[in-house]
N, C-alpha and C positions, 0 to 999 in steps of 0.2 A: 626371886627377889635378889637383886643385890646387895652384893657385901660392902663393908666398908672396908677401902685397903692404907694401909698404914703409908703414911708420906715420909718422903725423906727429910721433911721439916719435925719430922717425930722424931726419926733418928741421930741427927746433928745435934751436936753437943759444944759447944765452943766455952773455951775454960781464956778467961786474960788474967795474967800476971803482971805486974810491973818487972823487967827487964831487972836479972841480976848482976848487977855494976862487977861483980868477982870473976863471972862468968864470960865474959867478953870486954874487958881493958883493953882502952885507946891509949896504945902508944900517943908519946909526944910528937914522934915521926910520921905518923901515919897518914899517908895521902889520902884526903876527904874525899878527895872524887873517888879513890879507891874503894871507900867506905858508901859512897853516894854507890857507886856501881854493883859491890855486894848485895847492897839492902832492893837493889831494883831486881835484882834475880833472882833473890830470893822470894819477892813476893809476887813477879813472872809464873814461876817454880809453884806457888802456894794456889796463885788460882788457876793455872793448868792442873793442879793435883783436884780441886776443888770441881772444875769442870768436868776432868773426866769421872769422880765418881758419880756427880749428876747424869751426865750421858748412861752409865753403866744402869744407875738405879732406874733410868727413864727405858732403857730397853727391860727390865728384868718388868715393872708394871705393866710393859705391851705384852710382852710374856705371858703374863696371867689371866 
């Protein structure tokens, strides 16, 4: 008989905050694009981290 095995939609947890205004102030100087350019790396950055622990967890259930 088989088992039932645990998804990674079980495991994922995702928590939103509203962004802390103390924690990251925009200078009055601050080049937008510069800022347009961060926030695009960062979320590059977020779903390549996102992707590969899907890959990781999709080989660990071929695994099993």
């Amino acid at each position: 008989m088989a088992h039932q095995r645990d998804t990674i939609a079980g495991k994922v947890r995702l928590v939103l905050d509203a962004p802390d205004a103390s924690v990251t102030p925009l200078r009055s100087g601050a080049d937008p694009r510069l800022i347009s350019l961060v926030r695009l790396l960062a979320r590059q950055a977020a779903r390549d981290f996102v992707n590969a622990e899907l890959e990781a967890a999709r080989r660990r259930d071929l695994q099993d």
